[in-house]
C-alpha positions as CSV (number, residue, x, y, z in Angstrom):
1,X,21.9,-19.6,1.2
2,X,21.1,-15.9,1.0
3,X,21.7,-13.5,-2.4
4,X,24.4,-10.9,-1.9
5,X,25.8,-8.1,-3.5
6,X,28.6,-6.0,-2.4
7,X,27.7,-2.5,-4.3
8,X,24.3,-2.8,-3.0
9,X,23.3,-5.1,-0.2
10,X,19.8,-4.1,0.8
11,X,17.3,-6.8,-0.2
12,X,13.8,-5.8,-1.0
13,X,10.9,-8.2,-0.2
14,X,7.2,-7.2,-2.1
15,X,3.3,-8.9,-1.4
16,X,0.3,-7.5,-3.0
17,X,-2.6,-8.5,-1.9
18,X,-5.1,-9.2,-4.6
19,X,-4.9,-11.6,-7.1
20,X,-1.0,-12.5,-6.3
21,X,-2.1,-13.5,-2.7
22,X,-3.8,-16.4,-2.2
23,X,-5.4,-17.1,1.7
24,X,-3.2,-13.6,2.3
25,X,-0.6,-16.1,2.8
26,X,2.2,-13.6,0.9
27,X,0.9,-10.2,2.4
28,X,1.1,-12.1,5.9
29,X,4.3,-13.7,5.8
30,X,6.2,-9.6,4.0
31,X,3.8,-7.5,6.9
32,X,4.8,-10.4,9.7
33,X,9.0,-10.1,9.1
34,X,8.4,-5.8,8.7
35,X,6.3,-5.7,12.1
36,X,9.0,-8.0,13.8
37,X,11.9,-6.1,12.5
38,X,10.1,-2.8,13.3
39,X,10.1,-1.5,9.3
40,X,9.9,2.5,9.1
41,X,7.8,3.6,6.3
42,X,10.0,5.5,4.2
43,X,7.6,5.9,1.1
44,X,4.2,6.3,0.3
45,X,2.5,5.5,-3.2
46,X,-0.7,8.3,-4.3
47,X,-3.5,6.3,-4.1
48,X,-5.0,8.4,-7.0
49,X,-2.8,7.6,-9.4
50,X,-3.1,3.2,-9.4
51,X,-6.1,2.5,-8.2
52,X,-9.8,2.2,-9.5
53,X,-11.4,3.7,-6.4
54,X,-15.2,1.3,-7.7
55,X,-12.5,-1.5,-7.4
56,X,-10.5,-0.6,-4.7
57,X,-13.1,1.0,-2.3
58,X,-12.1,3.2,0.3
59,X,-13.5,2.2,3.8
60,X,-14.6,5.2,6.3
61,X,-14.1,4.4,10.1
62,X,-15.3,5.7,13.4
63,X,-12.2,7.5,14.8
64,X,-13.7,9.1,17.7
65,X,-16.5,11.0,19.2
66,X,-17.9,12.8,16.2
67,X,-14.5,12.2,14.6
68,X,-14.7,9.8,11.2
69,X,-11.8,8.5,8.5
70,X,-11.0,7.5,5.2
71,X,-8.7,4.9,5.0
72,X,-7.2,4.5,1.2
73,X,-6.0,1.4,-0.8
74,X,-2.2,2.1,-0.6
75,X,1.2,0.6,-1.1
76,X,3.9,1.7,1.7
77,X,7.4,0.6,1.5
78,X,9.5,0.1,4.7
79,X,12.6,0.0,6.0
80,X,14.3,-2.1,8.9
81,X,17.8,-3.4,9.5
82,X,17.7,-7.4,9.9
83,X,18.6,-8.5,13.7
84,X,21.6,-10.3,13.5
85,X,22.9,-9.7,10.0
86,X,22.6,-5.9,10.1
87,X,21.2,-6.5,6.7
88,X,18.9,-3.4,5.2
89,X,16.2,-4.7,4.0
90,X,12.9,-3.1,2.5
91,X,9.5,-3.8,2.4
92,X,7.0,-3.1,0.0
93,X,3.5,-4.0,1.0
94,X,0.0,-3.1,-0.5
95,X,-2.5,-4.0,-2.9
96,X,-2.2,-4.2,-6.3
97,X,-3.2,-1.9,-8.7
98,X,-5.8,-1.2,-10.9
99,X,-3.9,0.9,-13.7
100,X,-0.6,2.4,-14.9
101,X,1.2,-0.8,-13.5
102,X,4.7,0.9,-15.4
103,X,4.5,3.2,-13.8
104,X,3.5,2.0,-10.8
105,X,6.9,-0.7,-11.0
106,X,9.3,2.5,-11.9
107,X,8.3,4.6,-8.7
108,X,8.4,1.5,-6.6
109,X,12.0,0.7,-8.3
110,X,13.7,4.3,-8.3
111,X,12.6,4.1,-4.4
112,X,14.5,1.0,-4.1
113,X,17.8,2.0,-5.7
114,X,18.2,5.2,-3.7
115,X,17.8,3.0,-0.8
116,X,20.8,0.6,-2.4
117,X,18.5,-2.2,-3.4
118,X,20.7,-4.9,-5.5
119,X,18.0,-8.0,-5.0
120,X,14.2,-8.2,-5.2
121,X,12.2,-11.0,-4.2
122,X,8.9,-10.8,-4.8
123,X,6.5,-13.0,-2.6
124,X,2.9,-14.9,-4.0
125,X,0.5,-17.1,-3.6
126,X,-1.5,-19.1,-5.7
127,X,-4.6,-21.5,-5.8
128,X,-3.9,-24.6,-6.8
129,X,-4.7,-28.6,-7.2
130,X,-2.4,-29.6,-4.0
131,X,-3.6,-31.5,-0.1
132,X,-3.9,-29.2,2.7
133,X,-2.6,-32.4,4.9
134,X,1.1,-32.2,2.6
135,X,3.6,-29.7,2.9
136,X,2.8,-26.2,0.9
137,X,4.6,-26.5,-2.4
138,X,6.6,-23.2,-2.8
139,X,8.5,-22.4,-5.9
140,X,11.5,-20.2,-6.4
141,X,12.0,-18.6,-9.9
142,X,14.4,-16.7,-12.1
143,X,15.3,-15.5,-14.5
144,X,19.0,-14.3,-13.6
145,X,21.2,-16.1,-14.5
146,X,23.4,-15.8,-11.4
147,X,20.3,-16.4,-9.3
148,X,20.2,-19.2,-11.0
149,X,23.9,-20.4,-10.9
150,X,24.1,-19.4,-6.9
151,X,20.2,-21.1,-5.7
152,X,20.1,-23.7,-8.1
153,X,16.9,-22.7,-9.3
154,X,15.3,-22.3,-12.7
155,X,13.5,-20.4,-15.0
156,X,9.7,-20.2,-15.2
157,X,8.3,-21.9,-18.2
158,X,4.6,-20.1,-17.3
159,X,3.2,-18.7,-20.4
160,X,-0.1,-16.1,-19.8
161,X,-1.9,-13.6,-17.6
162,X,0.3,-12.4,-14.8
163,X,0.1,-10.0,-11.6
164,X,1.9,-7.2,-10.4
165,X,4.2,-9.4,-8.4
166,X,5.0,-10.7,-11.9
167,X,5.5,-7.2,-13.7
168,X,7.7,-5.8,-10.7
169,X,10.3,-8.6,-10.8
170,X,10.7,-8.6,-14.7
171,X,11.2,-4.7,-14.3
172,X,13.5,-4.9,-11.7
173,X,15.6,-7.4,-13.5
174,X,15.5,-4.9,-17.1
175,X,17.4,-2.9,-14.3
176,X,20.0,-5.1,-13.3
177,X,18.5,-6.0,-10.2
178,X,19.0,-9.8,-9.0
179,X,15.7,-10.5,-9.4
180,X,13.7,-14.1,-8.5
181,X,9.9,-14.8,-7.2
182,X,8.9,-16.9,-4.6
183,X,5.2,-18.9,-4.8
184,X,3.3,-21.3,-2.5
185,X,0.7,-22.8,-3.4
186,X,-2.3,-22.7,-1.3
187,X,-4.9,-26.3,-2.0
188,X,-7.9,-24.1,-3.6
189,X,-10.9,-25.6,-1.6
190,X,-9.9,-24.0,1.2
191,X,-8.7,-20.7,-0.4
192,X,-10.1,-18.0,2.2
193,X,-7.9,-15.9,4.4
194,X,-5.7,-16.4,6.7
195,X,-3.7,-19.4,5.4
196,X,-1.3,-20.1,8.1
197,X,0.3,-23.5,6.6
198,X,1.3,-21.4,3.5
199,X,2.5,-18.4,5.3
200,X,4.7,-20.1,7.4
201,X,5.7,-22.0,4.3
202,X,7.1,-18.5,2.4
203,X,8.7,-17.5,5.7
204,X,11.0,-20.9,6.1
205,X,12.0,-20.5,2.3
206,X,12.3,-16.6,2.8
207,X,14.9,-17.7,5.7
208,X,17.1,-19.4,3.3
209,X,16.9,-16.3,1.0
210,X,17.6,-14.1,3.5
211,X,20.5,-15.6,5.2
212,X,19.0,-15.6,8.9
213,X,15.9,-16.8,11.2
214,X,13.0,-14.7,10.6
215,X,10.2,-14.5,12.5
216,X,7.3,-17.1,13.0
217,X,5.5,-16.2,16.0
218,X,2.8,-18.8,16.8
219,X,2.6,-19.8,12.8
220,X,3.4,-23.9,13.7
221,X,0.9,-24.1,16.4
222,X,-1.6,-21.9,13.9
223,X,-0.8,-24.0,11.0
224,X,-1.4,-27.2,13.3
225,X,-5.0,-26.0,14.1
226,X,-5.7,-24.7,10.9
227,X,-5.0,-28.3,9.4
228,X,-7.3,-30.1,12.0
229,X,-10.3,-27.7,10.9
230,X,-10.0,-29.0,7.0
231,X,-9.5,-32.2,8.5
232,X,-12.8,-32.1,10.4
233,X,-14.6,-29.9,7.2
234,X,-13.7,-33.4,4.8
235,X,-15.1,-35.4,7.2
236,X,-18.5,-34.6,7.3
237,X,-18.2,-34.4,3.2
238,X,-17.4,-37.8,1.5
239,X,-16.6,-36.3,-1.7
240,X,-14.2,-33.8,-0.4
241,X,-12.6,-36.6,1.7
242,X,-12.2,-38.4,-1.4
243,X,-10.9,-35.5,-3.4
244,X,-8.5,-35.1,-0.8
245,X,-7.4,-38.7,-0.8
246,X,-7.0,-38.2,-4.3
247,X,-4.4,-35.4,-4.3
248,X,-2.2,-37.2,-1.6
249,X,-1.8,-40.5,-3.7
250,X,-1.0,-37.9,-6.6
251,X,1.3,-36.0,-4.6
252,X,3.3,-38.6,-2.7
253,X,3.6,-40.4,-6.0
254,X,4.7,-37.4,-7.9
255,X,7.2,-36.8,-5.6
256,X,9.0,-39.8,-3.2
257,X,11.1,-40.4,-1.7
258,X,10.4,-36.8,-0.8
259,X,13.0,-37.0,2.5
260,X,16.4,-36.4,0.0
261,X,19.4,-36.1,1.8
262,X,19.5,-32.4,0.6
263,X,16.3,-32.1,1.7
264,X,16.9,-33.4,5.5
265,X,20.2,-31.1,4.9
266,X,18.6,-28.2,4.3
267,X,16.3,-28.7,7.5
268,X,19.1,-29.7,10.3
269,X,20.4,-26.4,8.9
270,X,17.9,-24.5,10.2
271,X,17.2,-26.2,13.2
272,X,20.9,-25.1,14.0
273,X,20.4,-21.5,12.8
274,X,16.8,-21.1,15.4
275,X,19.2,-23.2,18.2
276,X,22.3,-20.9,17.8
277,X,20.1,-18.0,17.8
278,X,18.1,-18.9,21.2
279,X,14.9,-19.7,18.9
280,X,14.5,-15.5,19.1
281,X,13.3,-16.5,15.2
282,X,10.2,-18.3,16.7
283,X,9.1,-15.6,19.0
C-alpha cells in the first residue's frame, strides 16, 4: 500500500544519523535502497552553515603518497528511479545538524519540490524497553490526514524534545507535502552500530510504503547472527537473561495473538511481491 500523488509522484526518503538513528539502523536501511538503486547525488548541503565543526569533527584521511583529505559532516540528497515502478524517488542522507535546523529543513524542502516531491517519509530509530529475540516494533505516524485515511495509521501523541527527522516532516507537511515518519525501535542494551534486525525491519515496512520489493541483501541471514550473539552475551549474565525474560512475558502479553489475519495478510503479500519479482528484492 504505497502513497501516491498524481501532480507529484517522486517520494523522498530521509535518515540522519545522530540522535534519530539508533544502532544506524535508519541511515542503513535510506543509504542501503540509494546504493541498490544507484541514487545520483543531485544536491549538496554547506557543511559550514549546520554543523558545529567541535561537534561534528571533520576526519583527515591518507589519500595517497604524500596526498591527505578532509572529509566533512554533510548531508547529500540523491536521486534514482525505482526498478520496477519507474517511481523517482529521492534520498536525503547525512547527519544531523548542529544549528539553523529552519533553515536547514527549507533548503532540504525547496530541493525536493523542484525535483516534484509530493510525499516525505522520514526514517528513525529509537532506543527503547523492547527483546532483541521479538520482532523490532516499527511505528508509522501522521499527521495528514489522508495519510491517515489511506495507511490506517495515526497521529503521534509524543509530547517533548525531538530530532531533525522530527522537524523536517512537520515542515514538509506546513507545505502540503504528504508527510508521515517511520520508527523502529532498537532493545537499548544492545544499542551500538550496525543493528541488522532493525534495519531490515524499516526496509519491509518501507516496502509497503513504497509500493515495491526493495532491497535486502544479506540483512535476514545478518539479522539471524546478530540475534545469536545477544543470545550468547545474556547467557553468560544472569541478570540480563532475566531482564530479557522479562521484556518477552511483557511483550507477548501486550500484544497476542500477535499472528492477526491482517497480519499473516500483509506478509503472504509480500512473499508474492519477492516471488513475482524473481526474489531480485533479496539480492
Amino acid at each position: 500500500m504505497d502513497i501516491e500523488n498524481e501532480e507529484h509522484p517522486a517520494l523522498l526518503l530521509a535518515a540522519f544519523e545522530g540522535w534519530n538513528d539508533a544502532g544506524s539502523a535508519a541511515s542503513e536501511a535510506v543509504s542501503g535502497i540509494a546504493t541498490a538503486w544507484e541514487a545520483r547525488t543531485t544536491h549538496e548541503l554547506d557543511p559550514e552553515d549546520y554543523y558545529d565543526f567541535q561537534v561534528n569533527r571533520p576526519v583527515i584521511s591518507v589519500e595517497g603518497p604524500g596526498a591527505r583529505g578532509l572529509t566533512w559532516p554533510r548531508t547529500s540528497v540523491s536521486v534514482a528511479t525505482s526498478p520496477s515502478a519507474g517511481r523517482t524517488v529521492v534520498f536525503v542522507q547525512g547527519v544531523e545538524p548542529s544549528m539553523r535546523w529552519r533553515s536547514y529543513s527549507e533548503e532540504i524542502l525547496d530541493v525536493a519540490q523542484r525535483l516534484g516531491v509530493g510525499t516525505v517519509i522520514c526514517v528513525g530509530a529509537l532506543l527503547a524497553d523492547v527483546p532483541h529475540t521479538r520482532p523490532i516494533p516499527v511505528q508509522t505516524t501522521s499527521e495528514d490526514a489522508r495519510v491517515q485515511a489511506l495507511l490506517g495509521v495515526e497521529g503521534s501523541d509524543y509530547e517533548g524534545p525531538v530530532g531533525i527527522v522530527g522537524v523536517l516532516a512537520h515542515e514538509a507537511q506546513r507545505r502540503g507535502l504528504h508527510a508521515m515518519s517511520l520508527w523502529a525501535a532498537v532493545p537499548h542494551y544492545v544499542s551500538q552500530p550496525p543493528s541488522p534486525k532493525a534495519t531490515l525491519a524499516l526496509l519491509t515496512s518501507l516496502e509497503e510504503l513504497v509500493g515495491e520489493p526493495v532491497p535486502l541483501g544479506d540483512l535476514a541471514e545478518d539479522s539471524r547472527a546478530w540475534q545469536r550473539g545477544v543470545d550468547q552475551l545474556a547467557e553468560e549474565d544472569p541478570e540480563i537473561a532475566e531482564y530479557v525474560r522479562q521484556l518477552e512475558e511483557a511483550k507477548d502479553t501486550a500484544e497476542l495473538p500477535e499472528a492477526s489475519g491482517e497480519a499473516i495478510a500483509r506478509e503472504f503479500e509480500r512473499y508474492l511481491r519477492r516471488r513475482d519479482t524473481g526474489g531480485s528484492a533479496g539480492r
